[in-house]
N, C-alpha and C positions, 0 to 999 in steps of 0.2 A: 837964075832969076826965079825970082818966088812970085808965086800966082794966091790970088787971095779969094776966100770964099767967104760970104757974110751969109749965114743962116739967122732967122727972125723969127723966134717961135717962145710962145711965152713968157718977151722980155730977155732970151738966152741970144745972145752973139756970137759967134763964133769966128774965130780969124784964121784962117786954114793956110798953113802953109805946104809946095811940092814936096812929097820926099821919095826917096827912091822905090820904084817899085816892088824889088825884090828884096827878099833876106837872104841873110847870110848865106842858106842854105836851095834857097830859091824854093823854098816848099810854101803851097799855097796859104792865105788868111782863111778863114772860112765865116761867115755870116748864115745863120740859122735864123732866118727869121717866122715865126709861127705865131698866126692868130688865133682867136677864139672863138670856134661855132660858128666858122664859116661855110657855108654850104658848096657840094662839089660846082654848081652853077650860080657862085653871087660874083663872078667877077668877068669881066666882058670876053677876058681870051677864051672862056668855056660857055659863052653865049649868053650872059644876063642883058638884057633889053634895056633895063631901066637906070641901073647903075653905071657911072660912069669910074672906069680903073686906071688908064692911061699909064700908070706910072707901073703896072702888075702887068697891064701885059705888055708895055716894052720889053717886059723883064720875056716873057715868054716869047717874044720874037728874037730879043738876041737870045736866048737859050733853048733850053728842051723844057716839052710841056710832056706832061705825065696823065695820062686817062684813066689808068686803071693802078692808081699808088693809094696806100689805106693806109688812116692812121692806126693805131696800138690800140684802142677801145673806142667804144662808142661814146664816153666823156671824158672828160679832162685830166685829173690826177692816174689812172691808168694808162691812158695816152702817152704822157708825157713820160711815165714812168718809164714805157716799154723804149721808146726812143732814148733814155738814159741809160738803160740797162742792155739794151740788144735781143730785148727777152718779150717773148709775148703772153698775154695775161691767162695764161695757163701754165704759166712758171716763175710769174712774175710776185716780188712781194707784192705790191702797190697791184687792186684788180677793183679797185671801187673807191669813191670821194668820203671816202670813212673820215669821220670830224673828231677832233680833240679841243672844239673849245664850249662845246653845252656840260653845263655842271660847275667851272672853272671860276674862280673869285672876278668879282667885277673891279676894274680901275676906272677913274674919272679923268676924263679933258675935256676941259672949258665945261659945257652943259650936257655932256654925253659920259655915258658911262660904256665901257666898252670891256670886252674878254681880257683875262691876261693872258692867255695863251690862244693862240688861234694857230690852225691848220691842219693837217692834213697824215695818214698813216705813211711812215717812213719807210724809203728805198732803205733795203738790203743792207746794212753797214758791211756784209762782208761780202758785196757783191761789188764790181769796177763799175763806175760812171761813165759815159763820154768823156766830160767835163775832167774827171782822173788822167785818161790816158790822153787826152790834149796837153794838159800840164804836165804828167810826166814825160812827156817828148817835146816839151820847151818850148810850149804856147802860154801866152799870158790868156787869161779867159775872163769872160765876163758873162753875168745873167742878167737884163734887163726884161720888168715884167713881170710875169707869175711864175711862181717857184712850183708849188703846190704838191713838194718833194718829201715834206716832214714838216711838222709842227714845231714851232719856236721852240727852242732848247730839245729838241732830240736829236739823235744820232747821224739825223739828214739833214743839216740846213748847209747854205752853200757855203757858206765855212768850212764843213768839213768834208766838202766832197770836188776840193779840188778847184774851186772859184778863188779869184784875185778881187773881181768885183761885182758887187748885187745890189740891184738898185728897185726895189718893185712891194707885191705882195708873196709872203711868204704862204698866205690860209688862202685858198680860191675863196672861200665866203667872204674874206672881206675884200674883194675883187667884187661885189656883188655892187658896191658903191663907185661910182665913178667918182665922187667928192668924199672922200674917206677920211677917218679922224688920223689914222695915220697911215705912213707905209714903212717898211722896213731897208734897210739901208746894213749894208758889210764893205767894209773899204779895206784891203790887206796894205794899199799903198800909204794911207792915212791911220794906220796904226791898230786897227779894229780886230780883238779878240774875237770877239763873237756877233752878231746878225744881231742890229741893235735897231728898236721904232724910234719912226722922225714921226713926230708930233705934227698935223699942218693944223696953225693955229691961227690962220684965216677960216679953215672950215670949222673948228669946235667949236666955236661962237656961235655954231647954228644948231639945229638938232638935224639927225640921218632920215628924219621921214615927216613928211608932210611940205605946204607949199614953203617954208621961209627954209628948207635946203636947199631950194635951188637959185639962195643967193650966196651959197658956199662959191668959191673961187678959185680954192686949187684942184685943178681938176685933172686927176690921174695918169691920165696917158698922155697929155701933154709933157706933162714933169718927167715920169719916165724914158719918152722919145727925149725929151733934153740931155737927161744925164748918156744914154745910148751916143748922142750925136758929142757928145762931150767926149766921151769913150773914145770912139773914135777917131776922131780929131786929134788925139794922143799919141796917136799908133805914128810910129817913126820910120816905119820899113824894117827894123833892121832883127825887132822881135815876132815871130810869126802872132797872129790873134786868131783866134775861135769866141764868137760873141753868140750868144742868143737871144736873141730879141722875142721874148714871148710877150707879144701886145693883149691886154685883154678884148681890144676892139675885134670885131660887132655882139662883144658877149651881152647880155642884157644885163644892169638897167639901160632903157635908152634913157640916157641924157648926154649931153655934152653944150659946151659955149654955142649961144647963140649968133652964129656970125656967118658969114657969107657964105660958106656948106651947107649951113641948114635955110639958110634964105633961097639957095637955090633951086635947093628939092623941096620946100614948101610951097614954090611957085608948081614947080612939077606936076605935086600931088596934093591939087587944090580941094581936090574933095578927098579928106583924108579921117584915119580913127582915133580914137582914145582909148586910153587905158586905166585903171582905176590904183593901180598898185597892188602890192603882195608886202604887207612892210616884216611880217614871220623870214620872210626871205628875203630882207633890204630891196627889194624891187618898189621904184618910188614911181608916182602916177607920171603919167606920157600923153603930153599931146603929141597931132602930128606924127604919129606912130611909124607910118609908112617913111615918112620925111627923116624923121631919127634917124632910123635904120640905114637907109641909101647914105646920110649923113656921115653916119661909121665906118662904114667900109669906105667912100673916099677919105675922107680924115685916114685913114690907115693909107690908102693909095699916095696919099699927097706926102705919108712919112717915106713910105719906100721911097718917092723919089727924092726927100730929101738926102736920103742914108748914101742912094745911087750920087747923086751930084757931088757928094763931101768926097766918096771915094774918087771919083774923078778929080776932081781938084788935087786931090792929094797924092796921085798919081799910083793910085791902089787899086784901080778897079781890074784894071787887066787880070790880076794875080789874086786875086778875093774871089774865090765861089762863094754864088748868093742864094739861098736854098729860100722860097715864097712857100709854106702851105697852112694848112689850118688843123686842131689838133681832136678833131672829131666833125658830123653832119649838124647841120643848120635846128638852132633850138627853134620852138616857140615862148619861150618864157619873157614876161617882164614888159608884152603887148608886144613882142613879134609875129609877122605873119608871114611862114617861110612859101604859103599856098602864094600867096598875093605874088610874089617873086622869082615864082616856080622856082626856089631855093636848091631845092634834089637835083638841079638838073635830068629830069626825069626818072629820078633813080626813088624805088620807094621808100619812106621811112625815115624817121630825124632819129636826133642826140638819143641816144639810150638806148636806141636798137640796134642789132646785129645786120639789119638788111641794108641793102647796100649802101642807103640815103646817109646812118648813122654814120657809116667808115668810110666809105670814100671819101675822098677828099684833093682841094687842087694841088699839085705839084709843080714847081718849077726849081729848073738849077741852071745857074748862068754862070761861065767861065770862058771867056772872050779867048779864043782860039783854040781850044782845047774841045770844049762842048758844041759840037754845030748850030752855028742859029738857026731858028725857026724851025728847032726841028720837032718831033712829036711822037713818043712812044708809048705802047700799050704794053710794057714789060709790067707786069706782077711785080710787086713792091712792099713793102707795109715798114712801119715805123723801126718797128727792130732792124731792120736792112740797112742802117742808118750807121751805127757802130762800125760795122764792116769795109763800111764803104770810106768811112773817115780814114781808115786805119789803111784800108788801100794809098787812098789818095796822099797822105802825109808820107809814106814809106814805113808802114808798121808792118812788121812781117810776123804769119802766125798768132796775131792777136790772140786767140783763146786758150794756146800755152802756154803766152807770157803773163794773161791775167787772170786765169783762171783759180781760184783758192783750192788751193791743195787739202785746207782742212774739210771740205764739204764732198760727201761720197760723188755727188754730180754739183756743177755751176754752167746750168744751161747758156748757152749763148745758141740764139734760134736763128741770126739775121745769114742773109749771102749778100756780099757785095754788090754793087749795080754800077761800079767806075767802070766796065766793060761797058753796058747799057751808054754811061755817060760821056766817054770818051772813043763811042765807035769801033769797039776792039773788042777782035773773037774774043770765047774763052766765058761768055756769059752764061753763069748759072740759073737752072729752075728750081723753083720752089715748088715739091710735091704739091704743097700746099698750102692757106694762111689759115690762121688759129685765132679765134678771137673769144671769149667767155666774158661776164659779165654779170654782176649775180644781183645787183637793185633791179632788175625785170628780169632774170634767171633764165639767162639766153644764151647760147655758142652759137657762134657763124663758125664757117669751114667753106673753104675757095679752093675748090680744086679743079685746074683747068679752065673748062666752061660751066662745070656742077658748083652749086652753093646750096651749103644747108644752113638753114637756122632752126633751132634744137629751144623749143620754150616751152619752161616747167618737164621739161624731159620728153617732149614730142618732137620727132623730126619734120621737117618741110624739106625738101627738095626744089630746085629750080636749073633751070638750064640758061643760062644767062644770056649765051649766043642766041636767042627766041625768045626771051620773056626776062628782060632786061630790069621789068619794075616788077620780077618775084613776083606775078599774079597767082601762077599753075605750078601746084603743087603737082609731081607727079612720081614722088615716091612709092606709090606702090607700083606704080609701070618699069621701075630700075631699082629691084631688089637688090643687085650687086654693087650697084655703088652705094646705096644706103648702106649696106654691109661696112663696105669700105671705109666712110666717112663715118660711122660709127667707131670703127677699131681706130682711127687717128684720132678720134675724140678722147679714147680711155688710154691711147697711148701717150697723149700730150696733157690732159690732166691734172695736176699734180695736189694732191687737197689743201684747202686753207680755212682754219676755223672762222675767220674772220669775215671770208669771200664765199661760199658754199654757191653749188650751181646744183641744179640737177643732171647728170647724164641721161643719156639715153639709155634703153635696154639693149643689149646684146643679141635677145634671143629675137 
C-alpha cells in the first residue's frame, strides 16, 4: 500500500510514494546538509532565545549534538574544500575565496549584464573528492546549493568530480543574490556534458541593485530546496544516495519572500534596523534587519523538516544519516547583527577569524537506532574528519591506500574517523590536534587539547579554553613549552602556497 506525501513550496508538488527502506546491500543513504554562516548559537538546541528551529532540533533530540566540532576555515570556499578533500587548510588547495570572475568579458540577460565566467580557485584535480569515493562505491550523488569548488569550465566543477546531479551556484559571489540572473544547473541523468547556467528570466527583467529588485520572483533557495526535495523523491531504496544540500541561507543579502516568516518576526522585532546596501558586493538595502535574519534561519528549519517528512514517507529515514551543520562562524555582512543575537554562542569572534566564534560551528548526526538519541558530545571534530567517517560508515576499508595518488611524493589525508564517537563503540581516535590557516587576515588557529593559539601576522596568542572560553587571556608567555609546541605543529603542518601565503610564527 502506498502512502502519499504532497509537498507545496514554490508551486512544486510532489507525490511521494513508500519504498523500501534498504538497498541492496543495506548500506546507509547519507544527507549532508550544510548552511551558510550560521553561528555556533543561532539555533535553539544550542540556546538562541529569539529564533525559533523546531525542525533542527528535533534533528538533535533524535540524534547526537556536537559542542566542540569545527568547520575546515573560517569562510566558505576553504571550508567546503577541506570537507571535500579530508584535508585541512594547511594542505589543502582551496585556503581562501580567490575569485576568477573580475576582469572576465561581460554577457547580457534581459537588462543585466553579468560575468561570463564566475567562481572560485579549484579543488585539487589530482586529489579524491567525497563526492569520488561515494560514486566509486555505487552511490548516486547529488549537490544542491553552493558549489564554490572551482570556477565554470575548470578542472572542479561537479561534473568532473564525481556528481550525478547539481543544481545551485557554482561562484559563492553570485550566491551574494538571493534573486540572481541565473544559476547553474549539470544533469548526468538528462544528458548534460558539462555545468551549464539556467537563465531565471523572471528575474533579468529587473536590475541586481536598487529598490525595483525586489520585484524579482525567483528566489534562490526556494528553487534549489525544490530541485533537492525533487531529488529525493527519486530515490527508490534500491540505489544507495549521498546528497548535499549546501543552502546558502542565513548568508547575507537579507532578502527573501515576503510572507508569513517574516510577518511573524516582524511582529517580534517591532523596533527593528535598516541597512543601506553594499551593491560593490551585490548586498541590496534591508529593512527589518533583525526580522530577515530570524526569517532565514526558520526558512532553512521549515526545509529540514520538509527534507525529514519526504524521507519518512518514503520509508528512508531509518537508513539515511542526516548530518545539520553550518560551513564556518556567524558573518556580519549585508546589515547582520550577530551582537543583537549573541550569534557566538558566547565564543569570541565571527567569519574570518581563527577564534573560536569563526570555526566552531553546530553539529548534528541522526541515524534512528544506530546513533543514540538525544545524546551530546564534546569529541574534537573538524571538517576534514568527515571523509573518514563516510568511508567507515559505508564499508570502505583503508581509504588513504585506495585513494591516495601514487604520482604526488605526499596526498595528505589529515581527518580520523568519528563513526566510533557516533555509533558508541570503543576504539575512538584523538586528534593531537586541529589546524586551521587562513591568509585574507593572515591567521593560524591550532587546538590542542584545552590550549588554542591563534598566530596573526606571525604573533602567537595562547588561551586555555577550559578557563577562558571567549580567548580574553593571552597567556603565552606564562607556558613557554606549549607555545614551543604549537609552534613546531605549525611549521610541521604548513605546506606553502603562492596563492594562500600566511605568515608563521618564529621558532626562536
Amino acid at each position: 500500500m502506498n502512502h502519499s506525501l504532497s509537498i507545496l513550496l514554490g508551486g512544486l508538488t510532489l507525490s511521494v510514494g513508500t519504498v523500501q527502506a534498504r538497498n541492496a546491500n543495506g548500506r546507509p543513504n547519507i544527507l549532508y546538509i550544510m548552511c551558510d554562516d550560521m553561528g555556533y548559537g543561532d539555533l535553539g538546541c544550542y540556546g538562541q532565545p529569539y529564533i525559533q528551529t523546531p525542525h533542527i532540533d528535533r534533528l538533535a533530540h533524535e540524534g547526537m549534538r556536537f559542542t566542540q566540532a569545527y568547520a575546515g576555515s573560517p569562510v566558505s570556499a576553504p571550508s567546503r574544500a577541506s570537507m571535500m578533500t579530508g584535508q585541512h587548510t594547511g594542505h589543502c588547495e582551496v585556503r581562501g575565496n580567490r575569485e576568477y570572475w573580475p576582469g572576465k568579458p561581460m554577457v547580457t540577460y534581459g537588462i543585466n549584464r553579468e560575468y561570463s565566467i564566475t567562481g572560485q580557485h579549484p579543488l585539487d584535480a589530482e586529489h579524491v573528492t567525497v563526492t569520488e569515493i561515494m560514486k566509486d562505491n555505487g552511490y548516486t550523488t547529488a549537490v544542491f546549493g553552493k558549489w564554490a569548488g572551482g570556477y565554470e569550465g575548470s578542472v572542479s566543477t561537479p561534473d568532473k568530480r564525481g556528481v550525478d546531479e547539481f543544481y545551485g551556484y557554482i561562484c559563492q559571489f553570485q550566491a551574494h543574490l538571493y534573486y540572481p540572473n541565473f544559476l547553474n544547473r549539470y544533469s548526468r541523468a538528462l544528458g548534460d556534458t558539462c555545468v551549464k547556467r539556467e537563465v531565471l528570466q523572471e528575474n533579468v527583467r529587473y536590475p541586481i541593485f536598487g529598490k525595483d529588485y525586489f520585484k524579482r520572483t525567483q528566489y534562490s533557495a526556494d528553487l534549489i530546496h525544490s530541485e533537492a526535495l525533487k531529488w529525493i523523491s527519486q530515490q527508490d531504496g534500491k540505489q544507495p544516495f549521498f546528497g548535499m544540500l549546501t543552502y546558502t541561507l542565513p548568508h547575507a543579502e537579507l532578502a527573501q519572500p515576503d510572507d508569513s516568516l517574516m510577518e511573524r518576526y516582524r511582529r517580534k522585532f517591532f523596533t527593528d534596523k535598516t541597512w543601506g546596501g553594499q551593491e560593490g558586493s551585490r548586498y541590496n538595502p534591508s529593512d527589518h534587519t533583525h526580522a530577515q535574519f530570524a526569517a532565514m534561519i526558520s526558512r532553512l528549519d521549515c526545509y529540514v523538516g520538509e527534507i525529514m517528512e519526504l524521507l519518512r514517507q518514503k520509508g528512508l529515514d531509518e537508513n539515511t544519516i542526516v548530518i545539520f551543520t553550518s560551513d564556518n562562524g556567524p558573518h556580519e555582512e549585508g546589515g547582520a547583527d550577530p551582537t543583537f543575537f549573541g550569534r557566538d554562542g558566547k565564543l569570541r569572534g565571527l567569519k574570518r577569524q581563527c577564534y573560536e566564534g569563526g570555526i566552531r560551528v553546530p553539529f548534528i548526526v541522526r541515524w534512528p537506532g544506530k546513533i543514540q538519541a538525544g545524546s551530546v558530545s564534546d569529541h574534537l571534530c573538524a571538517f576534514y574528519d568527515l571523509m573518514p567517517t563516510f568511508c567507515d560508515l559505508i564499508g570502505v576499508k583503508n581509504y588513504v591506500h585506495k585513494y591516495s595518488n601514487r604520482k604526488k611524493d605526499v596526498d595528505y589525508f589529515d581527518g580520523l574517523s568519528i563513526a566510533p564517537t557516533l555509533l558508541g563503540l570503543p576504539g575512538q581516535q584523538q586528534h593531537e590536534f586541529l589546524y586551521w590557516e587562513f591568509n585574507e587576515t593572515n591567521q593560524i588557529g591550532v587546538r590542542m587539547g584545552d590550549w588554542k593559539m591563534v598566530v596573526k601576522k606571525g604573533r602567537p596568542f595562547l588561551y586555555h579554553l577550559a578557563n577562558d572560553l571567549h580567548e580574553d587571556h593571552d597567556v603565552a608567555d606564562q607556558y613557554p613549552e606549549v607555545v614551543k609546541r604549537m609552534k613546531e605543529v605549525i611549521h610541521q603542518q604548513h605546506t606553502p602556497h603562492p596563492l594562500f601565503p600566511v605568515t608563521l610564527p618564529a621558532t626562536n
